[in-house]
KOLGU-4560 file (N, C-alpha, C; in nm, 3 decimals, padded with zeros to 5 digits):
<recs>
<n_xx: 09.106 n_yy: 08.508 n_zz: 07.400 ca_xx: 09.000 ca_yy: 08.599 ca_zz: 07.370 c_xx: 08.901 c_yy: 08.596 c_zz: 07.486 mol: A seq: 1 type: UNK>
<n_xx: 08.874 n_yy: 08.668 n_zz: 07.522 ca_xx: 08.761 ca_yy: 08.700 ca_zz: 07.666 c_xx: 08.642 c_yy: 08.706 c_zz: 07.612 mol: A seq: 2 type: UNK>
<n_xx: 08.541 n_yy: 08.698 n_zz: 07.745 ca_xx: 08.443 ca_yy: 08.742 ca_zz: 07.698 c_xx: 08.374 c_yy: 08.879 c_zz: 07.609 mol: A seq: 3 type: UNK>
<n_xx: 08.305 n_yy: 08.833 n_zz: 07.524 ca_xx: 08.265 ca_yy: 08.985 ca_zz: 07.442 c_xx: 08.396 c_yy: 08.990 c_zz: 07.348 mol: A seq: 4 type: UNK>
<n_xx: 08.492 n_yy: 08.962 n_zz: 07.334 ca_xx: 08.602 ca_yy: 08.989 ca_zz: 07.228 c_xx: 08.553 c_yy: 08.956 c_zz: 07.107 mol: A seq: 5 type: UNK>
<n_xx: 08.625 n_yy: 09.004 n_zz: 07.006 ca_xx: 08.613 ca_yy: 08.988 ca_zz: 06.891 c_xx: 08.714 c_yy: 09.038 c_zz: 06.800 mol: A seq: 6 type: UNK>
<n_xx: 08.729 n_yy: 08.998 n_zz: 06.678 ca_xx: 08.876 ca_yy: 09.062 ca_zz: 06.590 c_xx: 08.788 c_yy: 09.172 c_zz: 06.503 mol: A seq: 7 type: UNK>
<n_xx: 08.859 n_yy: 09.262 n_zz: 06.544 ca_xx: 08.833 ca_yy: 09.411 ca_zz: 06.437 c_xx: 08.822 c_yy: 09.396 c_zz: 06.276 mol: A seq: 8 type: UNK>
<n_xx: 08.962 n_yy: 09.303 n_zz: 06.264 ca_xx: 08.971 ca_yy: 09.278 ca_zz: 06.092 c_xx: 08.849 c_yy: 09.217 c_zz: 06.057 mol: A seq: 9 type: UNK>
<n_xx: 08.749 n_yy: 09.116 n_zz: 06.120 ca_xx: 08.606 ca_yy: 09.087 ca_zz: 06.066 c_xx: 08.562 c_yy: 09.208 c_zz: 06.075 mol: A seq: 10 type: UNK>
<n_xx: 08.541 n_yy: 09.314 n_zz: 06.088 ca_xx: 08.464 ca_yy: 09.415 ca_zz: 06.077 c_xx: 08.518 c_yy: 09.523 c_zz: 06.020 mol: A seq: 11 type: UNK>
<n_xx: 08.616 n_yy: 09.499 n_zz: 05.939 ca_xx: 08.658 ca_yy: 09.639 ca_zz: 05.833 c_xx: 08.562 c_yy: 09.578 c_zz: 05.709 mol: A seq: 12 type: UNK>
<n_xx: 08.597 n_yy: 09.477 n_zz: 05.664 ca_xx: 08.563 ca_yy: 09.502 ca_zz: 05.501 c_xx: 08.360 c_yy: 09.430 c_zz: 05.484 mol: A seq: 13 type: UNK>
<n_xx: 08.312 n_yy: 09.528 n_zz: 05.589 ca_xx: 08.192 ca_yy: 09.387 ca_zz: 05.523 c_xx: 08.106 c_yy: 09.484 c_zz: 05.427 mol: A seq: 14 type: UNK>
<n_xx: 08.024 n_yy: 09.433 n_zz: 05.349 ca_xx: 07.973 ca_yy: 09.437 ca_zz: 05.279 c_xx: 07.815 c_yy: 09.495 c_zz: 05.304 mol: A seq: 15 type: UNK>
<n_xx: 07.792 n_yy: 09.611 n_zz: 05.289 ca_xx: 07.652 ca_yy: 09.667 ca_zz: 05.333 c_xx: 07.574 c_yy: 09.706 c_zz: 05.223 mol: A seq: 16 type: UNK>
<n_xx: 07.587 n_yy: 09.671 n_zz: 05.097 ca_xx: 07.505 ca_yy: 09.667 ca_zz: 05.004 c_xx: 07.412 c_yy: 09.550 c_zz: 05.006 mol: A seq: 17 type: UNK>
<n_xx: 07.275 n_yy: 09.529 n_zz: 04.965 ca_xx: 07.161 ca_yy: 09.421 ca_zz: 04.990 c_xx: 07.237 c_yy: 09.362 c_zz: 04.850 mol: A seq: 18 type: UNK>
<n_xx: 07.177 n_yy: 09.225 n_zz: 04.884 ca_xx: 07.149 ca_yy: 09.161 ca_zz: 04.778 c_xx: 07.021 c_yy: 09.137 c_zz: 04.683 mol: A seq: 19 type: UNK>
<n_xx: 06.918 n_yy: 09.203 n_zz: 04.739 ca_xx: 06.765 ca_yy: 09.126 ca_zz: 04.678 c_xx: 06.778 c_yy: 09.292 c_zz: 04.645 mol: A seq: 20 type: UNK>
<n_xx: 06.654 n_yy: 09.310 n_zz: 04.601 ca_xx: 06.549 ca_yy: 09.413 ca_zz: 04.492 c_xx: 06.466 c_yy: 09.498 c_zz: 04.619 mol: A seq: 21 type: UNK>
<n_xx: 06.436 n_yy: 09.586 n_zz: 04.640 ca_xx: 06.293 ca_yy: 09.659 ca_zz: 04.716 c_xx: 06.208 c_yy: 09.594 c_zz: 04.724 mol: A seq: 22 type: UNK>
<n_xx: 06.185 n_yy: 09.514 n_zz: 04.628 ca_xx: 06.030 ca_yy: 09.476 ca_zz: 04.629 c_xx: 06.015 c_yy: 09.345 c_zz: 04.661 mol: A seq: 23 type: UNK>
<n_xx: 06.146 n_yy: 09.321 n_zz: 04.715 ca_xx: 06.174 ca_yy: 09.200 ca_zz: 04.789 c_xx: 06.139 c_yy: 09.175 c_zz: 04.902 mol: A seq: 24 type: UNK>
<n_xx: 06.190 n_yy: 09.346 n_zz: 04.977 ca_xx: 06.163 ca_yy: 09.343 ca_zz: 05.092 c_xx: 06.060 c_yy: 09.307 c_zz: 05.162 mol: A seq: 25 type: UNK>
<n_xx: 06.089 n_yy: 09.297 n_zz: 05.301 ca_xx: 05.982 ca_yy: 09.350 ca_zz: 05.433 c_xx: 05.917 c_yy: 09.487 c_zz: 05.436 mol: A seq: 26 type: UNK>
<n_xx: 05.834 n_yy: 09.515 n_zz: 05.376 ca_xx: 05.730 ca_yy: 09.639 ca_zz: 05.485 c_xx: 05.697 c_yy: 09.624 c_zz: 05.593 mol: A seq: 27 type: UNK>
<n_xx: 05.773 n_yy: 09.708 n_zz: 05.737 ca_xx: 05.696 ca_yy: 09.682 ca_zz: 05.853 c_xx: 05.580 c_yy: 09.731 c_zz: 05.878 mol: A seq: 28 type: UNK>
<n_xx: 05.552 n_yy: 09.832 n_zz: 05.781 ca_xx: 05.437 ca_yy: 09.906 ca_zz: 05.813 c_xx: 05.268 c_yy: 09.882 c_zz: 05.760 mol: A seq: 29 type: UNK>
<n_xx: 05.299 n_yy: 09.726 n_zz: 05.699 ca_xx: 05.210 ca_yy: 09.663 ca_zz: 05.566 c_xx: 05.088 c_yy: 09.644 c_zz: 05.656 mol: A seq: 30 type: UNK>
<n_xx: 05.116 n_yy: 09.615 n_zz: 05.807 ca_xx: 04.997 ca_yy: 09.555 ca_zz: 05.880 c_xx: 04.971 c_yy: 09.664 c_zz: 05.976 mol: A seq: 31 type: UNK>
<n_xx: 05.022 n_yy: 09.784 n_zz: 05.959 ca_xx: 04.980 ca_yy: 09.873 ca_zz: 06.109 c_xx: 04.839 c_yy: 09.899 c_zz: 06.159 mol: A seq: 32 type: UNK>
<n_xx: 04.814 n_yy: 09.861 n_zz: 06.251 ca_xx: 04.678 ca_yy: 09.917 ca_zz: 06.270 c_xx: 04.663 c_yy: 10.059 c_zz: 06.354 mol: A seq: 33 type: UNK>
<n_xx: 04.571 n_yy: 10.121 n_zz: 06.423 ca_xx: 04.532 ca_yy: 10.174 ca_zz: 06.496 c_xx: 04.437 c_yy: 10.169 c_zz: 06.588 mol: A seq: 34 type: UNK>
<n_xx: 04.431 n_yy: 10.166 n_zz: 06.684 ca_xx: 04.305 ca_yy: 10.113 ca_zz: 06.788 c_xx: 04.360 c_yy: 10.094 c_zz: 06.929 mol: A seq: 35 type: UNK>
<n_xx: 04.215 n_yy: 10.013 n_zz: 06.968 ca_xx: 04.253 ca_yy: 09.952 ca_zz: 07.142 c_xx: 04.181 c_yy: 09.820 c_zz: 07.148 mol: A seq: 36 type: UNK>
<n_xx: 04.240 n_yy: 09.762 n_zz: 07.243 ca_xx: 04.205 ca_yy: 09.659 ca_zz: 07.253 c_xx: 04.146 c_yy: 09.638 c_zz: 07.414 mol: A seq: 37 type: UNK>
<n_xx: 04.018 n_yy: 09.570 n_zz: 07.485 ca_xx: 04.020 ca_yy: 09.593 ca_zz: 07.596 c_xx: 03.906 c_yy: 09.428 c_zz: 07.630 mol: A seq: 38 type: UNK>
<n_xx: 03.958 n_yy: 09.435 n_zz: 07.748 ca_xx: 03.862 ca_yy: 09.318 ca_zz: 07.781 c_xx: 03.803 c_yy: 09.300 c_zz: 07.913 mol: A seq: 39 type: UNK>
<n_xx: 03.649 n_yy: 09.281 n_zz: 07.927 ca_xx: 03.652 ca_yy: 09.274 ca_zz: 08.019 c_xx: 03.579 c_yy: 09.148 c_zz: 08.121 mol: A seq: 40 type: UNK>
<n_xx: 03.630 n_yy: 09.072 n_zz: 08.187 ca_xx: 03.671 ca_yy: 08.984 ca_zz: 08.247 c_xx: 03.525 c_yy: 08.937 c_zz: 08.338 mol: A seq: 41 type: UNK>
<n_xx: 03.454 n_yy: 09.046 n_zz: 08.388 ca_xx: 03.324 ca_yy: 09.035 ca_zz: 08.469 c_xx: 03.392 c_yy: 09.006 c_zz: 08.616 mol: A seq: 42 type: UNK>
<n_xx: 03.500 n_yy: 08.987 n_zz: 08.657 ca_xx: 03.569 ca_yy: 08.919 ca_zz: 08.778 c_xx: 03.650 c_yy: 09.082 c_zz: 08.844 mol: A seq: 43 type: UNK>
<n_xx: 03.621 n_yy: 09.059 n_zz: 08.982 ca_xx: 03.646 ca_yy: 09.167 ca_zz: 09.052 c_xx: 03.782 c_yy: 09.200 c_zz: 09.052 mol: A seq: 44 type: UNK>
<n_xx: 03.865 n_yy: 09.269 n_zz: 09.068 ca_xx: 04.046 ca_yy: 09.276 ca_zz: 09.116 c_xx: 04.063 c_yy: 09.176 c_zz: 09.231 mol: A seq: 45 type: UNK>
<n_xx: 03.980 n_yy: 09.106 n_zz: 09.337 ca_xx: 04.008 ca_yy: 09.043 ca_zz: 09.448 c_xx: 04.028 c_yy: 08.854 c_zz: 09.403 mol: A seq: 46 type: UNK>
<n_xx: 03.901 n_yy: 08.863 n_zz: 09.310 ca_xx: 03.861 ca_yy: 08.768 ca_zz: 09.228 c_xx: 04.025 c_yy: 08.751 c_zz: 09.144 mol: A seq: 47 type: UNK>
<n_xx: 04.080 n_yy: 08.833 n_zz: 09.075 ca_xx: 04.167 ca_yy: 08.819 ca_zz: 08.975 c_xx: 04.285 c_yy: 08.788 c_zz: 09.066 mol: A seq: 48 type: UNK>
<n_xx: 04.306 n_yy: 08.819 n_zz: 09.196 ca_xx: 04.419 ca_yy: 08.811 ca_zz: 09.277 c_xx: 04.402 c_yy: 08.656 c_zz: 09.339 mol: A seq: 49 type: UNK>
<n_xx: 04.325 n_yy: 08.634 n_zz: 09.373 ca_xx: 04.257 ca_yy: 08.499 ca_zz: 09.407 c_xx: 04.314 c_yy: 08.369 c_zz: 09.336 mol: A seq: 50 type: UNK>
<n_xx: 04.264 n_yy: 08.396 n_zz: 09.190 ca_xx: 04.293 ca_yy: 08.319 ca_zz: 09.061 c_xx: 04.464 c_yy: 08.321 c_zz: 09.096 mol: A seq: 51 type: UNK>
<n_xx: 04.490 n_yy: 08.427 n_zz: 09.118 ca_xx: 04.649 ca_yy: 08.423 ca_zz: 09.058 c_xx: 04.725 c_yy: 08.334 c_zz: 09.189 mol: A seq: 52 type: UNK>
<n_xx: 04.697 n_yy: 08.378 n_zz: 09.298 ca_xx: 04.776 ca_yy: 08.287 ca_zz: 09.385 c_xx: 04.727 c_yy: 08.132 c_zz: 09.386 mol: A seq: 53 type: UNK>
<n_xx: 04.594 n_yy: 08.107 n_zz: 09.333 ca_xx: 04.547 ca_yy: 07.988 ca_zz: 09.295 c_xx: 04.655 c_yy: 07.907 c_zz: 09.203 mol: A seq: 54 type: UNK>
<n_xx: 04.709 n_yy: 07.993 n_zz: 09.125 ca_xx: 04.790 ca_yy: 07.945 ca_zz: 08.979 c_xx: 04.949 c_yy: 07.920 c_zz: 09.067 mol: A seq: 55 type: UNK>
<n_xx: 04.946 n_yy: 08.015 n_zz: 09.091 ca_xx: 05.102 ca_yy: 08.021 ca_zz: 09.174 c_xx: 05.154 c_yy: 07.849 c_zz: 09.274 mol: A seq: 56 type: UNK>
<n_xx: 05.008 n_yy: 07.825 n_zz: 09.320 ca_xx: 04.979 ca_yy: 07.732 ca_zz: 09.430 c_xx: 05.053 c_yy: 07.587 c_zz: 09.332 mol: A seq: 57 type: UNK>
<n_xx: 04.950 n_yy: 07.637 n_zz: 09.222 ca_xx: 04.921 ca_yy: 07.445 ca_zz: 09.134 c_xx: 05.074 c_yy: 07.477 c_zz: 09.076 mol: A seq: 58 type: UNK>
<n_xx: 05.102 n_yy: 07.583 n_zz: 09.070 ca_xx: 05.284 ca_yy: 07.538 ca_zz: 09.033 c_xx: 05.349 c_yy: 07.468 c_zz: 09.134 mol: A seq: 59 type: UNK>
<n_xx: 05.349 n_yy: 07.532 n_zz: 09.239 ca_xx: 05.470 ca_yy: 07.469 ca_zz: 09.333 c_xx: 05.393 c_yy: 07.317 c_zz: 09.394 mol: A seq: 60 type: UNK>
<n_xx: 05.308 n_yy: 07.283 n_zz: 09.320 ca_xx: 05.282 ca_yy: 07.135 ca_zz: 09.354 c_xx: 05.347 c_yy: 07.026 c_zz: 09.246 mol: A seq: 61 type: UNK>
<n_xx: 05.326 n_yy: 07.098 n_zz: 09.118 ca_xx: 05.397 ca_yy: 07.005 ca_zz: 09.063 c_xx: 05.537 c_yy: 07.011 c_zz: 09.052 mol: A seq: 62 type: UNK>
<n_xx: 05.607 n_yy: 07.110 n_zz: 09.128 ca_xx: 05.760 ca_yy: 07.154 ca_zz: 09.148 c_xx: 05.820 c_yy: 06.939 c_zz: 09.186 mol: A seq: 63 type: UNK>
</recs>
């Protein structure tokens, strides 16, 4: 059997009826919100680029 193979006969007879009730379920929609979210930082784009190669740095030290 190769990669990705699989036997067909597992996949004739399965079973696609649920077992639990509706009200069993998951609602994905129970928590939806609507909005935006935004933040802002007080730190320039040069400032934020700064930080980041700062971060990049303290990695490859503890490499």
């Amino acid at each position: 059997m190769g990669f990705g193979s699989y036997d067909e006969s597992e996949q004739e007879n399965q079973n696609t009826e649920a077992d639990y009730d509706e009200e069993d379920a998951v609602s994905v929609h129970e928590n939806d919100h609507d909005g935006s979210v935004s933040f802002d930082t007080g730190a320039s784009s040069g400032e934020l680029v700064d930080r980041l190669q700062d971060m990049k740095g303290d990695d490859e030290d503890d490499a």
